[in-house]
C-alpha positions as CSV (number, residue, x, y, z in Angstrom):
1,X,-1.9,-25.4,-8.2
2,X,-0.5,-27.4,-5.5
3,X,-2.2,-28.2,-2.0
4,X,-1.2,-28.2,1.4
5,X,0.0,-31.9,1.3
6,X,2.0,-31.5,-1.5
7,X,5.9,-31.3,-0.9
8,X,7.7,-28.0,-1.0
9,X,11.2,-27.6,-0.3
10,X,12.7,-24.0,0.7
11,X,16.1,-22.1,1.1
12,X,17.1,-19.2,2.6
13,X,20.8,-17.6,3.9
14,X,22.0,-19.1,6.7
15,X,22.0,-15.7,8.5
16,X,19.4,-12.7,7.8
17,X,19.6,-9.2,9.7
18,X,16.6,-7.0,8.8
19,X,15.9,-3.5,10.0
20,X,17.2,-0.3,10.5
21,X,20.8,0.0,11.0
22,X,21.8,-3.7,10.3
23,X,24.3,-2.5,7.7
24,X,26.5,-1.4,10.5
25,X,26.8,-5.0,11.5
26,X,28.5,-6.2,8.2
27,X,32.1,-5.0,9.9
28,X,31.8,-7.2,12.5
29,X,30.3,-10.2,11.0
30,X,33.4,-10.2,8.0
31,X,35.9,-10.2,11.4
32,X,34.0,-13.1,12.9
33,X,34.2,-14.9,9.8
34,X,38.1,-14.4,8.9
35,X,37.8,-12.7,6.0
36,X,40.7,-10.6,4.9
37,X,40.2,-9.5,1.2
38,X,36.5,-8.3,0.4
39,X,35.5,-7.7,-2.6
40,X,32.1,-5.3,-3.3
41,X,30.3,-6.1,-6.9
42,X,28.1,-2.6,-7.0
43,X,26.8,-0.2,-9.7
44,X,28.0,3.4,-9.9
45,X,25.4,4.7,-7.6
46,X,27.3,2.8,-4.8
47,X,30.5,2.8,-5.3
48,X,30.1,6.3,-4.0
49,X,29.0,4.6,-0.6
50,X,31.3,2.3,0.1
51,X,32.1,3.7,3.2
52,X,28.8,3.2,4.7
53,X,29.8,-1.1,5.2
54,X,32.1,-0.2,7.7
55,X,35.2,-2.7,5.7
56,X,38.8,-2.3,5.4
57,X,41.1,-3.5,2.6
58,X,38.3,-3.6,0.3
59,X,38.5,-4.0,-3.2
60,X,35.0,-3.3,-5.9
61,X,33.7,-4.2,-9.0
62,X,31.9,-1.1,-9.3
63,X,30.8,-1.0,-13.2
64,X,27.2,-3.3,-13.0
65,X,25.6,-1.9,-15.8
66,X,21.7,-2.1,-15.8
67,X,20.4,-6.0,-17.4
68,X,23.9,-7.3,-17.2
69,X,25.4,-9.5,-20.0
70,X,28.0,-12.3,-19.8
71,X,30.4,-9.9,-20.6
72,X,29.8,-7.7,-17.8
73,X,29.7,-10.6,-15.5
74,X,33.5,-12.2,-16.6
75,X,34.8,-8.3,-15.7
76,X,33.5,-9.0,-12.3
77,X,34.9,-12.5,-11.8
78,X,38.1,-11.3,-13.5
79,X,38.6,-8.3,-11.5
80,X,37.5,-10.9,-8.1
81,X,40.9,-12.7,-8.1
82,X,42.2,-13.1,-4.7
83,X,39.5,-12.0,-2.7
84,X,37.9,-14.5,0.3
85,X,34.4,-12.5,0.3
86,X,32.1,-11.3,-2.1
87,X,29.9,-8.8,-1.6
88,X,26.7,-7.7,-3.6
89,X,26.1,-4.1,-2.8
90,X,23.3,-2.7,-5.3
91,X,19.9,-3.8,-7.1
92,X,18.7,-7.1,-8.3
93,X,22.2,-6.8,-11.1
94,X,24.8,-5.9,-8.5
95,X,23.4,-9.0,-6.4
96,X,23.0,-11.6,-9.5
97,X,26.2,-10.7,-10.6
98,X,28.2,-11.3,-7.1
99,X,26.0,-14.5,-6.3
100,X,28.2,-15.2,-10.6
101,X,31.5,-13.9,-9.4
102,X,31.0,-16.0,-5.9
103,X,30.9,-19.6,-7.7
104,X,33.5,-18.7,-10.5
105,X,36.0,-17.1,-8.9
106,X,39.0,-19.4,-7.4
107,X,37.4,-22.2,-9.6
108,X,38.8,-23.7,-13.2
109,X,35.1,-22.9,-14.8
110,X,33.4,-20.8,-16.8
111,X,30.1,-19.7,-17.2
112,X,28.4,-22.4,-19.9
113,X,30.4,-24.8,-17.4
114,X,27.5,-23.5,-14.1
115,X,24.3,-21.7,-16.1
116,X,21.5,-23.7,-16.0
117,X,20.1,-25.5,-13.2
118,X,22.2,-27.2,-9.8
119,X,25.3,-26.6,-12.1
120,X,27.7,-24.6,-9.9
121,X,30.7,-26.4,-7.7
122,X,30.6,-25.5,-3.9
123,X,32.0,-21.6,-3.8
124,X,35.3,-20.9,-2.5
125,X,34.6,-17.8,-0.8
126,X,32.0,-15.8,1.5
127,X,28.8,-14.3,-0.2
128,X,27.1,-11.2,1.7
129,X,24.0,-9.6,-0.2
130,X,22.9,-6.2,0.7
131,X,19.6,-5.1,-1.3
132,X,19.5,-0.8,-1.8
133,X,16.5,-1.5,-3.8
134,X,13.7,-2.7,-2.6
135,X,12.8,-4.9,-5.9
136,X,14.0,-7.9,-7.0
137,X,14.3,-10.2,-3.7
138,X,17.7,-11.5,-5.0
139,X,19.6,-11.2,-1.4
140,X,17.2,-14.1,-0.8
141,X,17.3,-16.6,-3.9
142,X,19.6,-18.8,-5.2
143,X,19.0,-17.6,-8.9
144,X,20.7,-15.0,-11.1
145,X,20.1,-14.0,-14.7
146,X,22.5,-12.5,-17.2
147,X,22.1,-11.4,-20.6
148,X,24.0,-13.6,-23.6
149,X,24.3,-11.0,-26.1
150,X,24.5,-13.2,-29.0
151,X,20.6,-14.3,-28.6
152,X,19.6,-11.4,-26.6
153,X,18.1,-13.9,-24.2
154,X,18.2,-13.9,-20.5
155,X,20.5,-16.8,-19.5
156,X,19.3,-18.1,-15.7
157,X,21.5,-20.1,-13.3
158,X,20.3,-21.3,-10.5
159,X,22.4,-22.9,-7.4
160,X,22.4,-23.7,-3.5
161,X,25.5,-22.4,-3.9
162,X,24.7,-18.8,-5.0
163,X,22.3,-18.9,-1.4
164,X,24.0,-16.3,0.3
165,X,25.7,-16.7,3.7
166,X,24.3,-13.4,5.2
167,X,21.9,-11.5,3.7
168,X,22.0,-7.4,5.4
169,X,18.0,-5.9,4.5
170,X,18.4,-2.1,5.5
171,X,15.7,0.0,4.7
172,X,18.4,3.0,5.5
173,X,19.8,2.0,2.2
174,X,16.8,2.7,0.6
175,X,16.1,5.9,1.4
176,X,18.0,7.6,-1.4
177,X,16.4,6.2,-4.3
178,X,14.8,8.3,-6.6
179,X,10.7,7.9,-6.8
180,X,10.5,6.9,-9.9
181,X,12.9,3.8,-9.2
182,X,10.6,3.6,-6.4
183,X,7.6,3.2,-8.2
184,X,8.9,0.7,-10.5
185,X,10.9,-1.6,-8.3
186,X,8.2,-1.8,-5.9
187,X,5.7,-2.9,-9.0
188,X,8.7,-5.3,-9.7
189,X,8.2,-6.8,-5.8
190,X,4.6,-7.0,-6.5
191,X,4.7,-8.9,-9.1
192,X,6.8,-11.2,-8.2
193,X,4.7,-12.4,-5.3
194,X,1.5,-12.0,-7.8
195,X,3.0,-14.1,-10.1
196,X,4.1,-17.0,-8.1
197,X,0.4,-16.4,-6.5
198,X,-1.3,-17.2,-9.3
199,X,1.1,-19.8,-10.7
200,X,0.2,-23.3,-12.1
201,X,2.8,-24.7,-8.8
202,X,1.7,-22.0,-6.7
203,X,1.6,-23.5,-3.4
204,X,-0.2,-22.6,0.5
205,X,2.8,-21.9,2.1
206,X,4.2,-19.3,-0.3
207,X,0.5,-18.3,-1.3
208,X,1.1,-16.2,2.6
209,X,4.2,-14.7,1.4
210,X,2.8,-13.3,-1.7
211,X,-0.2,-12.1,-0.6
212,X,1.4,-10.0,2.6
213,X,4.0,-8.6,0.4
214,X,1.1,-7.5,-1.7
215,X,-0.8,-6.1,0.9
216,X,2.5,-4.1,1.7
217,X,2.9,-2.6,-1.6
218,X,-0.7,-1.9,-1.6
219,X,-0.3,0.2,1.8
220,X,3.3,1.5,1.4
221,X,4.2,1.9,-2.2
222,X,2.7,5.4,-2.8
223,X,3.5,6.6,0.4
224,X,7.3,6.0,-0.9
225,X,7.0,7.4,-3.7
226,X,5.5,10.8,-2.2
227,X,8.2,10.6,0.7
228,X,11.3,8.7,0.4
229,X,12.1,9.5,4.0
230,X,9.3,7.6,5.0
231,X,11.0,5.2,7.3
232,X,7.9,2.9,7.9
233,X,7.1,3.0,4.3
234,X,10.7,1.9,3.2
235,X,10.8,-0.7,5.7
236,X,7.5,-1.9,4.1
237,X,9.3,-2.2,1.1
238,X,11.6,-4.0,1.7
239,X,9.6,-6.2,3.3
240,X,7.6,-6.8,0.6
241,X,10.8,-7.3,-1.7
242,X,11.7,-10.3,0.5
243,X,9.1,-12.1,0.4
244,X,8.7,-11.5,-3.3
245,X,12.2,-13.3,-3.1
246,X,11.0,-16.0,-0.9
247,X,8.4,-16.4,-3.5
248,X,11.0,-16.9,-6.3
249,X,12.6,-19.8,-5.0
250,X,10.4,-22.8,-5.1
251,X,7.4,-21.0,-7.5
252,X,9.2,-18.4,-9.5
253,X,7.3,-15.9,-12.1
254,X,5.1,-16.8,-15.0
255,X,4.0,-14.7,-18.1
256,X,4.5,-10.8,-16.5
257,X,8.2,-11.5,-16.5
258,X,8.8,-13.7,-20.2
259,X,6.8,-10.5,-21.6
260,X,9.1,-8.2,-19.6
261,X,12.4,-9.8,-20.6
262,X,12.8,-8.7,-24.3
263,X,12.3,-5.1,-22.7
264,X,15.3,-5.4,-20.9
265,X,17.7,-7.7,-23.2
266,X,16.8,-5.3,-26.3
267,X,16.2,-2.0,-25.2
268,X,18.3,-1.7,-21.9
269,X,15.4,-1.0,-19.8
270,X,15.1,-1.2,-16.5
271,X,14.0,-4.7,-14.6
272,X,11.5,-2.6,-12.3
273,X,9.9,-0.4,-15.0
274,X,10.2,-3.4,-17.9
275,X,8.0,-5.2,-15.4
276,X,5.9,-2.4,-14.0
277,X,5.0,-1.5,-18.2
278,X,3.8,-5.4,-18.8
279,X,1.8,-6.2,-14.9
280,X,-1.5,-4.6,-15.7
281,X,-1.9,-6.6,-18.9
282,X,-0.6,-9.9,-17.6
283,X,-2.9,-9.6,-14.2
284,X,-6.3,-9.1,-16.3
285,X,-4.7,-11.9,-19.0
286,X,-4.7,-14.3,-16.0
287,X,-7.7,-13.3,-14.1
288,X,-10.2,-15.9,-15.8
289,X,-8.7,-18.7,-14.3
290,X,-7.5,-17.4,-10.9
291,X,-10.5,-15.1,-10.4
292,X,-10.3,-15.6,-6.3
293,X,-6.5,-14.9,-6.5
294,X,-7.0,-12.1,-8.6
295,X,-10.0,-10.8,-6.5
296,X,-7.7,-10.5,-3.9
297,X,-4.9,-8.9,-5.4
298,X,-7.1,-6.2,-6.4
299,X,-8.4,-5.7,-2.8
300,X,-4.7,-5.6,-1.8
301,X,-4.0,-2.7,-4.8
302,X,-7.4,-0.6,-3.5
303,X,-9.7,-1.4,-6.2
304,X,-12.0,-4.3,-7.1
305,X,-11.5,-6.2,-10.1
306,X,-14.7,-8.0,-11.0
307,X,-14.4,-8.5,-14.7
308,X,-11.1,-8.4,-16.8
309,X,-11.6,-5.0,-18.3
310,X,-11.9,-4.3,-14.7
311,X,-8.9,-5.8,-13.9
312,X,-6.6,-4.0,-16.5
313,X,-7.9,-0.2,-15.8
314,X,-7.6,-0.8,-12.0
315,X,-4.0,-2.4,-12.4
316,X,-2.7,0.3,-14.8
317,X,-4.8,3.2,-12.8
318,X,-2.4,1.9,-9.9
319,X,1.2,2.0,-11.6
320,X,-0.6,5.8,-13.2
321,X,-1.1,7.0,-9.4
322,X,2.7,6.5,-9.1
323,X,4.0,8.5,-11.6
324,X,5.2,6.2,-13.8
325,X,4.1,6.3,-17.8
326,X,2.5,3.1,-19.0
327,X,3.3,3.4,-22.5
328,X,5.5,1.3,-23.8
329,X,6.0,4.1,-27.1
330,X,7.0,6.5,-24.2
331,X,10.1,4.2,-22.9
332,X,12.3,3.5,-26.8
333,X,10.0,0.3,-27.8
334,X,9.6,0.4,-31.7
335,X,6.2,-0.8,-32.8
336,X,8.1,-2.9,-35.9
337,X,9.7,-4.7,-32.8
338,X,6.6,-6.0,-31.6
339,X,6.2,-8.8,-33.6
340,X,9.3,-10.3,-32.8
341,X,9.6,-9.9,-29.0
342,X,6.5,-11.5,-29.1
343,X,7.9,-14.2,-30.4
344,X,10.9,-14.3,-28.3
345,X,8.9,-13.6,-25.4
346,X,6.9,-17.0,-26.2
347,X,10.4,-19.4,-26.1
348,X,10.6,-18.5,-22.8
349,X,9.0,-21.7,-21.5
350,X,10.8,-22.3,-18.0
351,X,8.0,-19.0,-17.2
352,X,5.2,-19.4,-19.9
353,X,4.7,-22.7,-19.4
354,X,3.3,-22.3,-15.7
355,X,1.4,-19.6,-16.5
356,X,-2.2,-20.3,-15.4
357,X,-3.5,-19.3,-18.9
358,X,-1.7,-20.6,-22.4
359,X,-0.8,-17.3,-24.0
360,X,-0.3,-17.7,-27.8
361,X,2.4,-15.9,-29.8
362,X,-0.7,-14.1,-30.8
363,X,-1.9,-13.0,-27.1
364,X,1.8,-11.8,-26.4
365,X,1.7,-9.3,-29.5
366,X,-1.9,-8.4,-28.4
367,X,-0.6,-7.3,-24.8
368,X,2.6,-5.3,-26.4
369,X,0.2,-3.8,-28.4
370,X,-2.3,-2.8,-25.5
371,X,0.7,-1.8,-23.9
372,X,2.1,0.4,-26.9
C-alpha cells in the first residue's frame, strides 16, 4: 500500500455537473460547443427517453446489450459515422461503449489497433457521459471493457482520450430503476471503492474517496431500494458511484471483480449482481491482511466484522437485507462450470495480482463454491 509521499497522478472530465436537474443543461452545453450531429450510444431502456436531453438532430445507437462484446461495440462505431458528439446515455455498457465509438470513429483503426493501455489516437469528436445507474463510475474513468467472444475474456482499454469532456450525474435519472438493479449496482459502487481500499497500491488520497462512498452505500443503499423516489437517497448513490469511479482510475479493483468477470462473459449476467454474488466472499478472503480497512468497512455496512467468519455472514447478511439472492445456483451458474471459471478467473492478473492476499486457483473454486 502506498503512503502519503508516494506519487499519484489523477484525471477527471474537464467539466462535471452534479445534482438534480443538471441533465437539462446538456442542450445548452452541445450549442456552446458547436456540435451539430449528436449521436446517443444507449440501451433499450433509454432510447425510450431520449427526449429528456433536450437535443435536436440526434441520431442513437440504442441496441447496448448487457456485458457488451467487440461485436456489439463495431455496430456502435459503425452506426457513429458522421456524427461530431458522442453521447453515453445508460449504465456502465452504454458508457464504455461511447467512451469505444468516441476514439474509433472518424479514425482509420480498429479495435486490436487501441485495446490495451494509452493505445487510443486523440478523438475526433465530443464525449458527454450521463450515468442512469448509479453503479459503475464510468462517466468518470478513462477505462472501458468489452467482451472478445472468442476467449470469453473481458478485453480493457484504457485512454486519456476516452476521459470525457462533460460528465452530466443526475440523480433524476435514477429514479426509475427497478430495486433490484438498485441493490446490485449499488453493491457494484461499493465494491469498487472497497476494492481499491484495500488494494496492494491503495493510496491516502483515494483511501477518502472509498471510504465516504462506502459510508454512502451504507446509509443510502436500503433506503433506495425500499423507495426509489427517495431523492436524498438517489443522490447518495450517485454519489457514492462517483467516487467508486474516482477510485478506479489510479487504483482500480482486485479479486471481487476477476471472480465476477467469468459471471458476466459466460452467463450474461449482470455487472452489478455478478459483483454483488462474489463481495461477501472476497471481503472476508481479504480481511486477514487489511483487518483495519476491513474493520472499517464493516462499520460503514452496520455490522462489525471481527473475525473472517464474521466478516462473510455480515457481508452477505447485507446484500440479503436488499433483496437480492446470494446464490450463485439461483442466477444460471452450473456447478460443472466451476472449475473452469476458476481458472479463468485466476489469468486475470492486471486485478489478482494487486490483491492484498494471493488467491490460488484453488481459493477461487473455494469462493464459487461458498457462493454456489
Amino acid at each position: 500500500m502506498l503512503t502519503l509521499t508516494s506519487p499519484l497522478e489523477m484525471q477527471f472530465p474537464s467539466v462535471i455537473r452534479f445534482g438534480e436537474g443538471t441533465i437539462g443543461t446538456l442542450a445548452d452545453w452541445i450549442k456552446q460547443k458547436g456540435y451539430k450531429a449528436p449521436f446517443v450510444v444507449a440501451d433499450d431502456v433509454n432510447v425510450a427517453r431520449l427526449d429528456l436531453l433536450g437535443l435536436e438532430n440526434v441520431t442513437c445507437f440504442g441496441d447496448v446489450v448487457p456485458e457488451p462484446d467487440i461485436a456489439n461495440m463495431e455496430k456502435a462505431v459503425e452506426a457513429a459515422a458522421g456524427c461530431d458528439v458522442v453521447i453515453g446515455f445508460g449504465g456502465g455498457s452504454a458508457m464504455d461503449l461511447a467512451k469505444l465509438v468516441a476514439v474509433l470513429v472518424w479514425q482509420d483503426v480498429k479495435f486490436d489497433d487501441i485495446s490495451g493501455p494509452h493505445r487510443a489516437l486523440p478523438r475526433k469528436v465530443g464525449l458527454v457521459q450521463i450515468p442512469t445507474t448509479a453503479g459503475t463510475g464510468s462517466e468518470v474513468g478513462t477505462r472501458a471493457l468489452v467482451t472478445n467472444p472468442e476467449t470469453m475474456s473481458k478485453v480493457a482499454t484504457e485512454s486519456v482520450h476516452m476521459l470525457a469532456d462533460l460528465a452530466i450525474v443526475d440523480p433524476t435519472m435514477t429514479m426509475t430503476v427497478p430495486a433490484m438493479v438498485t441493490a446490485a449496482t449499488g453493491v457494484d459502487a461499493m465494491a469498487h471503492c472497497v476494492e481499491a481500499f484495500t488494494s496492494k497500491r491503495s493510496h491516502p488520497i483515494i483511501d477518502s474517496y472509498a471510504l465516504q462512498g462506502i459510508e454512502l452505500v451504507g446509509k443510502y443503499l436500503k433506503r433506495a431500494v425500499e423507495d426509489g423516489a427517495d431523492a436524498e437517497a438517489r443522490t447518495g448513490l450517485a454519489l457514492a458511484a462517483f467516487y467508486g469511479g474516482v477510485c478506479l482510475g489510479p487504483v482500480n479493483t482486485t479479486s471481487g471483480h476477476a471472480i465476477s468477470y467469468p459471471l458476466g462473459t459466460r452467463y450474461k449476467l449482470a455487472h452489478g449482481i455478478a459483483n454483488a454474488l462474489i463481495f461477501p466472499h472476497t471481503l472476508a478472503a481479504n480481511a486477514p491482511a487489511a483487518p483495519e480497512k476491513t474493520a472499517k468497512v464493516c462499520k460503514a455496512l452496520g455490522f462489525t466484522g471481527t473475525t473472517t467468519p464474521d466478516v462473510l455472514a455480515g457481508a452477505r447478511s447485507f446484500c440479503e437485507a436488499l433483496g437480492l439472492d446470494m446464490r450463485l445456483r439461483a442466477h444460471g451458474v452450473p456447478e460443472e462450470d466451476l472449475a473452469s471459471m476458476a481458472k479463468e478467473a485466476h489469468d486475470i492478473r492486471r486485478l489478482l495480482d494487486w490483491n492484498p492476499v494471493d488467491l490460488s486457483v484453488a481459493d477461487i473454486e473455494a469462493i464459487y463454491r461458498q457462493a454456489y
